[in-house]
N, CA, C and O atoms as CSV, one atom per row, in Angstrom:
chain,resi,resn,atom,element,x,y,z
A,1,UNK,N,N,-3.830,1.130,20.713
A,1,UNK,CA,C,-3.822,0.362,19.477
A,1,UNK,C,C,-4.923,0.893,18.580
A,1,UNK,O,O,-5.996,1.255,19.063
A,2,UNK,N,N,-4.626,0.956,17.034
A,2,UNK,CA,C,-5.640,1.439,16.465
A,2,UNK,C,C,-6.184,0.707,15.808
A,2,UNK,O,O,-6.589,1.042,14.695
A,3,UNK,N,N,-6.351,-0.500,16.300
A,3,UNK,CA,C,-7.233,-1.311,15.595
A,3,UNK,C,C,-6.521,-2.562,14.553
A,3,UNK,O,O,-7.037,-3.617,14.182
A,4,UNK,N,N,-5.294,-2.062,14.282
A,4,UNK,CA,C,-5.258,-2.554,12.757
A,4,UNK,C,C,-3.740,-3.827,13.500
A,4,UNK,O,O,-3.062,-3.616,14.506
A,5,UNK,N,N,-3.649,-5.128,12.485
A,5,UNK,CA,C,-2.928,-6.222,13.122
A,5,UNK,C,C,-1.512,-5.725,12.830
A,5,UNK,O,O,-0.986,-5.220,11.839
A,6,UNK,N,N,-1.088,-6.053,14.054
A,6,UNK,CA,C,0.361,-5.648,15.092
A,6,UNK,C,C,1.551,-5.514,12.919
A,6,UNK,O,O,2.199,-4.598,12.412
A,7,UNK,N,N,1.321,-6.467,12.594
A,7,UNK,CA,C,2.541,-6.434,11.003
A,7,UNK,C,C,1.931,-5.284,10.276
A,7,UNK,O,O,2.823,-4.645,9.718
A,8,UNK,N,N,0.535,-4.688,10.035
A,8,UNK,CA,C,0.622,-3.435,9.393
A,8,UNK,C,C,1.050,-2.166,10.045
A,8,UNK,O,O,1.510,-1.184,9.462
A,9,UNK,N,N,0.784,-2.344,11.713
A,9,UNK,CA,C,1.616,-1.213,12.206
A,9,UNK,C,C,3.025,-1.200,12.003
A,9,UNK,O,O,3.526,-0.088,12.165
A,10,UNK,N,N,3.723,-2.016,11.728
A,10,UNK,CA,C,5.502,-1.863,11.897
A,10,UNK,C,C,5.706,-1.480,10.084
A,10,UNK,O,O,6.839,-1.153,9.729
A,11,UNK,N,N,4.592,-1.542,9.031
A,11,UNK,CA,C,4.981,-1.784,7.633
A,11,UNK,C,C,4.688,-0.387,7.125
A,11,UNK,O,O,3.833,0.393,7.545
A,12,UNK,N,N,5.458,-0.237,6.256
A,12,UNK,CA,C,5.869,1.501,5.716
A,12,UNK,C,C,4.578,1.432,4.152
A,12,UNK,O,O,3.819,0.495,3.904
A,13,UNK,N,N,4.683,2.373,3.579
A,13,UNK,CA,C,3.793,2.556,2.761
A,13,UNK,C,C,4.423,1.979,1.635
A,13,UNK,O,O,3.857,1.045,1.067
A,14,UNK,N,N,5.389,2.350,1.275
A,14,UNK,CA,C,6.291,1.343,0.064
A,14,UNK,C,C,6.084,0.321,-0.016
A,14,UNK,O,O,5.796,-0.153,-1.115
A,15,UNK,N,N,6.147,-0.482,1.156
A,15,UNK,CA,C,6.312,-2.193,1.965
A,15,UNK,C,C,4.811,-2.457,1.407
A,15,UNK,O,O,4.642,-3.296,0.522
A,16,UNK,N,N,3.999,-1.905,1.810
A,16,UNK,CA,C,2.295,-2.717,1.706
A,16,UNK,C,C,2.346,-2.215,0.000
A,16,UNK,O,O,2.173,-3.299,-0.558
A,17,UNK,N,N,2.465,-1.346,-0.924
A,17,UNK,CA,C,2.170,-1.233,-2.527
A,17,UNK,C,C,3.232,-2.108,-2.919
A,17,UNK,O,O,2.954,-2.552,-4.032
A,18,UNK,N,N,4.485,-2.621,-2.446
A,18,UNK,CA,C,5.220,-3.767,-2.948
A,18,UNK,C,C,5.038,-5.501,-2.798
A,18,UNK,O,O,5.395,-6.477,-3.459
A,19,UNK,N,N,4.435,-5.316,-1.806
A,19,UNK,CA,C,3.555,-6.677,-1.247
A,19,UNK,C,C,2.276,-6.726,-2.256
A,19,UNK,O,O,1.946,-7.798,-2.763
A,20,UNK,N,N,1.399,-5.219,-2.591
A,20,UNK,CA,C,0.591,-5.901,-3.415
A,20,UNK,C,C,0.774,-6.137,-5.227
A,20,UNK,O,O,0.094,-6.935,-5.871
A,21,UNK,N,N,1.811,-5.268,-5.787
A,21,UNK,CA,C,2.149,-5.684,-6.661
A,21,UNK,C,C,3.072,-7.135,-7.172
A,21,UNK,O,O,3.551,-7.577,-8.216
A,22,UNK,N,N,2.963,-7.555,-5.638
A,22,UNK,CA,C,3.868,-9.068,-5.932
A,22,UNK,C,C,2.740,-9.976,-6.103
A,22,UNK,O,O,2.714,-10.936,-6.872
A,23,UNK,N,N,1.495,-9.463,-5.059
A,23,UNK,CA,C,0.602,-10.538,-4.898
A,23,UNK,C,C,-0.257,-10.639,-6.620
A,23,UNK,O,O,-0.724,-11.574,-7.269
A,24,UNK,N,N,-0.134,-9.194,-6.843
A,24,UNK,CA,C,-0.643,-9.163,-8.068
A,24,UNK,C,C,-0.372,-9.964,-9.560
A,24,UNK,O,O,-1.132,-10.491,-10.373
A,25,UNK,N,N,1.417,-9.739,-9.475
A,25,UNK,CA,C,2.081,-10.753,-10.641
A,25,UNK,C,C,1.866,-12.379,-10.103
A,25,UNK,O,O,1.896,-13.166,-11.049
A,26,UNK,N,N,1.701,-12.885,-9.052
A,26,UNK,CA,C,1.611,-13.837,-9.122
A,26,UNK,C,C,-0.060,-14.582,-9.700
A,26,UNK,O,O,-0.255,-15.584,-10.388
A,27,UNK,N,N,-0.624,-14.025,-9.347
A,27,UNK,CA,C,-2.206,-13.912,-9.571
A,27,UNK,C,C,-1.921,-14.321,-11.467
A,27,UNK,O,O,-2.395,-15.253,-12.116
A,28,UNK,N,N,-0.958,-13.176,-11.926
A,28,UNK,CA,C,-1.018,-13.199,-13.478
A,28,UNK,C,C,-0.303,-14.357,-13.796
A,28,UNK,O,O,-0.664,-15.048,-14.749
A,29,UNK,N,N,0.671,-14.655,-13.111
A,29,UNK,CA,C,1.560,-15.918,-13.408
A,29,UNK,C,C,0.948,-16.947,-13.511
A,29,UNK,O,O,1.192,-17.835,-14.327
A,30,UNK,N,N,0.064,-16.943,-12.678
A,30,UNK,CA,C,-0.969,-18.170,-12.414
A,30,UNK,C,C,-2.075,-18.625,-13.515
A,30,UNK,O,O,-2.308,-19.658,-14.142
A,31,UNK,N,N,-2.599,-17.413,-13.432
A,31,UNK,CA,C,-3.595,-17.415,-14.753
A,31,UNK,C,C,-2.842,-17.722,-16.152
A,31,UNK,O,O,-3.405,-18.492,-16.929
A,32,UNK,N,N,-1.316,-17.030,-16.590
A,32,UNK,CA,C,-1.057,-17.616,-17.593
A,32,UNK,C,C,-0.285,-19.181,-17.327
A,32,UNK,O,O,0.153,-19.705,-18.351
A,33,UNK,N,N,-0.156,-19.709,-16.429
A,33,UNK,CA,C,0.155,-20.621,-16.361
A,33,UNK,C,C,-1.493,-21.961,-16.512
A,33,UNK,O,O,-1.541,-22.734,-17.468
A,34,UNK,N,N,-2.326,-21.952,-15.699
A,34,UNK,CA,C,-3.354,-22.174,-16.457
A,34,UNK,C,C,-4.013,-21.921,-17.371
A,34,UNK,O,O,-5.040,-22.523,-17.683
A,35,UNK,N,N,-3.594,-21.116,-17.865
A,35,UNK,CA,C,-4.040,-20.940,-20.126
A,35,UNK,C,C,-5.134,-19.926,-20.073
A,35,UNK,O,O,-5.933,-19.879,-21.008
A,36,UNK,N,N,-5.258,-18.968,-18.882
A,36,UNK,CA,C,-6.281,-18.315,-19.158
A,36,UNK,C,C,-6.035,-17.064,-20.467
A,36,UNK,O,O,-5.094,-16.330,-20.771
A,37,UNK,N,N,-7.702,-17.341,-21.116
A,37,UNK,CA,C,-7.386,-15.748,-22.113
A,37,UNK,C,C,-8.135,-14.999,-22.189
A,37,UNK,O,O,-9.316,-15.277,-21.977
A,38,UNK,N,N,-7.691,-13.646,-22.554
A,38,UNK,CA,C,-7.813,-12.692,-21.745
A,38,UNK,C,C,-7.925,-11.750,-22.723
A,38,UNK,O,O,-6.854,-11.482,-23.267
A,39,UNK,N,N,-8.852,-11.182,-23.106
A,39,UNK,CA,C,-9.346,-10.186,-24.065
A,39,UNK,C,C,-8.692,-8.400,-23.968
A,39,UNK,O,O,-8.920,-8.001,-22.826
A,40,UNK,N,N,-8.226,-7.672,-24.526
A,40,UNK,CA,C,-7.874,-6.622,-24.113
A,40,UNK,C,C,-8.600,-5.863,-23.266
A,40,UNK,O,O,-8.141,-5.383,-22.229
A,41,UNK,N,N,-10.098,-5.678,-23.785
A,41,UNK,CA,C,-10.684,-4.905,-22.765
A,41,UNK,C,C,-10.463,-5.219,-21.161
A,41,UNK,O,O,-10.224,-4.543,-20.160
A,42,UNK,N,N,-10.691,-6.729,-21.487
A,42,UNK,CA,C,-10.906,-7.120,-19.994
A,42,UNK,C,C,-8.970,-7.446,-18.997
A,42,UNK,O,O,-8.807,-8.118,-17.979
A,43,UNK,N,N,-8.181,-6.897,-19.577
A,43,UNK,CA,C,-7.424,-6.852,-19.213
A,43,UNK,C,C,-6.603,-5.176,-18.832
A,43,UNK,O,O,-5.848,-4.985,-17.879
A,44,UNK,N,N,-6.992,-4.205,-19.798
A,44,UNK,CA,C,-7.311,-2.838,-19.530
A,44,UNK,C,C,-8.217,-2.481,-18.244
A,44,UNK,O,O,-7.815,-1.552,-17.545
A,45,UNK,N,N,-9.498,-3.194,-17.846
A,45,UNK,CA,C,-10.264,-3.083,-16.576
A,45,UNK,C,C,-9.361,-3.892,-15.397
A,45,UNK,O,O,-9.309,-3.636,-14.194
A,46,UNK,N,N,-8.828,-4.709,-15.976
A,46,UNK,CA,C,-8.348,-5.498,-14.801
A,46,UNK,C,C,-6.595,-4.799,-13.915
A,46,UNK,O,O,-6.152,-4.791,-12.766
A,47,UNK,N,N,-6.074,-4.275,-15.394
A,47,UNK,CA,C,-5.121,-3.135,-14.970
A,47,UNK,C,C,-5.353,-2.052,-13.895
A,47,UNK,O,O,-4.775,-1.855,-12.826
A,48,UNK,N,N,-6.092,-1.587,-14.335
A,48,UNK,CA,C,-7.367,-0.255,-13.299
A,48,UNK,C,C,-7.584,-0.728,-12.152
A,48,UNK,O,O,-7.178,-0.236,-11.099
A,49,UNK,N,N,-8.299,-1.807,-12.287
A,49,UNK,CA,C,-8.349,-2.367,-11.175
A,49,UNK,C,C,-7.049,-2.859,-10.425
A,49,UNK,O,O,-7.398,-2.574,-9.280
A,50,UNK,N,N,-6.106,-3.266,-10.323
A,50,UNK,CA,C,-4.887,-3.534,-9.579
A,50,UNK,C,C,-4.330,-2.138,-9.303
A,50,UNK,O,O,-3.755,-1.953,-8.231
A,51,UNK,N,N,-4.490,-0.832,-10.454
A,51,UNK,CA,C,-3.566,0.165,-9.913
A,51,UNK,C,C,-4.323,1.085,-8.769
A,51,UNK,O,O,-3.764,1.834,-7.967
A,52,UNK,N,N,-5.729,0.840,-8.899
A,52,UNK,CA,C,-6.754,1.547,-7.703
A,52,UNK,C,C,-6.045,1.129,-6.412
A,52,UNK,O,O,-5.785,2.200,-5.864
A,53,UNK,N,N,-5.690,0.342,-5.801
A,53,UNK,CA,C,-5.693,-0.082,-4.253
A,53,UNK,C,C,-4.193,0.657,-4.144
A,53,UNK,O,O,-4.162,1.455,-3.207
A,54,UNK,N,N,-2.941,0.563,-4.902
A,54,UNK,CA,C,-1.956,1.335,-4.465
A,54,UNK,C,C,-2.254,3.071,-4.353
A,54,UNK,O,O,-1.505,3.754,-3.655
A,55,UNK,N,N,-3.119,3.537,-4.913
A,55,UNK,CA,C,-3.325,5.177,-5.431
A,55,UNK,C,C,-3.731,5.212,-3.923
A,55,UNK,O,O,-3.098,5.879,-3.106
A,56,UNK,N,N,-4.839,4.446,-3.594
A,56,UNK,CA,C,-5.799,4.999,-2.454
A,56,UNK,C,C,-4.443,4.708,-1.211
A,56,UNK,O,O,-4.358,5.531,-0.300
A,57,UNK,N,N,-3.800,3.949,-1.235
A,57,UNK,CA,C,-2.599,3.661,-0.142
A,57,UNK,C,C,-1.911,5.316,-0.016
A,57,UNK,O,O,-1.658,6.030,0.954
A,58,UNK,N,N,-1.764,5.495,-1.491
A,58,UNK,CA,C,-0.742,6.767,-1.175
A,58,UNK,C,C,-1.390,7.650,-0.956
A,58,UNK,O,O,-0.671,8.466,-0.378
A,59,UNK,N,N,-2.647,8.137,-1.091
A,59,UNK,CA,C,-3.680,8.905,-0.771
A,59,UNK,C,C,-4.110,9.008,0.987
A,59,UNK,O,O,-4.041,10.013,1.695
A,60,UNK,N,N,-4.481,7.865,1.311
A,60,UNK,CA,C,-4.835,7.430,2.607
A,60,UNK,C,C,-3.703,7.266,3.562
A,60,UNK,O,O,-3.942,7.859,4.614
A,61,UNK,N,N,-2.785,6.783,3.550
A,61,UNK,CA,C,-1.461,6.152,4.808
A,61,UNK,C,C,-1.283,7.660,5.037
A,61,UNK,O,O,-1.177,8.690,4.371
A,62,UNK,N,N,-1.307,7.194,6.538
A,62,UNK,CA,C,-0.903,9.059,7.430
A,62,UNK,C,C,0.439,8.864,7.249
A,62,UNK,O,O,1.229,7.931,7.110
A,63,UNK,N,N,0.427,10.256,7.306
A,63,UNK,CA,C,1.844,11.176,6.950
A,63,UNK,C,C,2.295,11.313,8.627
A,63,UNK,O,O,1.666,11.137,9.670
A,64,UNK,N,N,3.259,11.590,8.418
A,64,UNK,CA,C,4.205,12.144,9.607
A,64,UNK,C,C,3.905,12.967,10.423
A,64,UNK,O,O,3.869,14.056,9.849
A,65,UNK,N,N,3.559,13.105,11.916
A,65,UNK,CA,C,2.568,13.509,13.029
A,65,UNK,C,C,3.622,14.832,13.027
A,65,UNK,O,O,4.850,14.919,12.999
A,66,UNK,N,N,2.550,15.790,13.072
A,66,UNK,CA,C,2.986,17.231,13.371
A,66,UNK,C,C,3.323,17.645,14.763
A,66,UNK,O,O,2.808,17.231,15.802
A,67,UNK,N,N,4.618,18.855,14.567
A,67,UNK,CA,C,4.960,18.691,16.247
A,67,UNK,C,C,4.036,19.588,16.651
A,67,UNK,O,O,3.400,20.364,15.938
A,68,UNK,N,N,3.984,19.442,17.917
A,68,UNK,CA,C,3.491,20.385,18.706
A,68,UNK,C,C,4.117,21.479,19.037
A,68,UNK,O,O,5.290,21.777,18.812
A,69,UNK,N,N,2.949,22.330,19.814
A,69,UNK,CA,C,3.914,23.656,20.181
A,69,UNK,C,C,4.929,23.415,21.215
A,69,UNK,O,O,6.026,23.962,21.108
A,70,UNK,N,N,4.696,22.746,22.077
A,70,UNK,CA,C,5.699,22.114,23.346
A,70,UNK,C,C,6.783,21.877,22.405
A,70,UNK,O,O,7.628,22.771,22.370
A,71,UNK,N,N,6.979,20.750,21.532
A,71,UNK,CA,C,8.201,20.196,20.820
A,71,UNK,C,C,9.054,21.328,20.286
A,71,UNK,O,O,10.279,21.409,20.380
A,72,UNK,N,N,7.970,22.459,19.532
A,72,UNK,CA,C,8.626,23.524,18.662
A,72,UNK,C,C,9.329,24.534,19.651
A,72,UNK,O,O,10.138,25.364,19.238
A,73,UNK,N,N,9.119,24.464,20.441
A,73,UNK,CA,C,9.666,25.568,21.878
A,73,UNK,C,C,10.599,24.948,22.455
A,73,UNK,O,O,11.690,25.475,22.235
A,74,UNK,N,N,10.641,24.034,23.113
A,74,UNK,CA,C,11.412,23.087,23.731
A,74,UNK,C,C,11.897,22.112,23.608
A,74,UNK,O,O,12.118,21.323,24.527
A,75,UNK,N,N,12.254,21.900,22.070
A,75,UNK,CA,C,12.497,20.571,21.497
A,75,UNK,C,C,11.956,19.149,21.542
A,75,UNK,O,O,11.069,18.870,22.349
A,76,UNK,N,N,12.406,18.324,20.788
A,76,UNK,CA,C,11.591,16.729,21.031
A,76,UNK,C,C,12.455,16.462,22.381
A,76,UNK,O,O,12.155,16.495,23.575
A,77,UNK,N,N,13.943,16.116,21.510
A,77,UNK,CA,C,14.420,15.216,22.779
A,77,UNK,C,C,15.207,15.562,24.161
A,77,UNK,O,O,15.993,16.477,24.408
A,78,UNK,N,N,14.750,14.580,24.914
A,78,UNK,CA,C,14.512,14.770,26.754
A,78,UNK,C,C,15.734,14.541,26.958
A,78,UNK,O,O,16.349,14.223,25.941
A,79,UNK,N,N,16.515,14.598,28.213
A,79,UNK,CA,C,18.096,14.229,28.737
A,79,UNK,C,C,17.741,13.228,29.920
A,79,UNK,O,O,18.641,12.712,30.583
């Protein structure tokens, strides 16, 4: 186990940047639903800020495990 809870191991990289852009509109829904206002600047920083955590996802989430030389010689699958 590498540490991380059992639902982020089974979740694809799409799955976790779609989970946080949901968590994100709701956050906004909320705020305009309580009347918050919201100055351009500080909504330009706050943009930045929401699109940082998906960049570093696609940056960071491992890629697809390289075969080995065993696999490349003798294929993956066993009989």
């Amino acid at each position: 186990m590498n540490g991380l809870p059992i639902m982020l191991t089974d979740m694809s990289r799409s799955r976790v940047i779609q989970l946080w852009f949901t968590a994100v509109a709701l956050v906004i829904v909320a705020g305009i639903a309580l009347g918050v206002s919201i100055s351009m600047s500080t909504a330009a920083i706050l943009l930045a800020l929401c699109l940082a955590p998906p960049a570093i996802v696609l940056k960071l989430w491992p890629g697809r495990q390289a075969q080995t030389v065993n696999e490349v010689l003798h294929g993956s699958e066993r009989r």
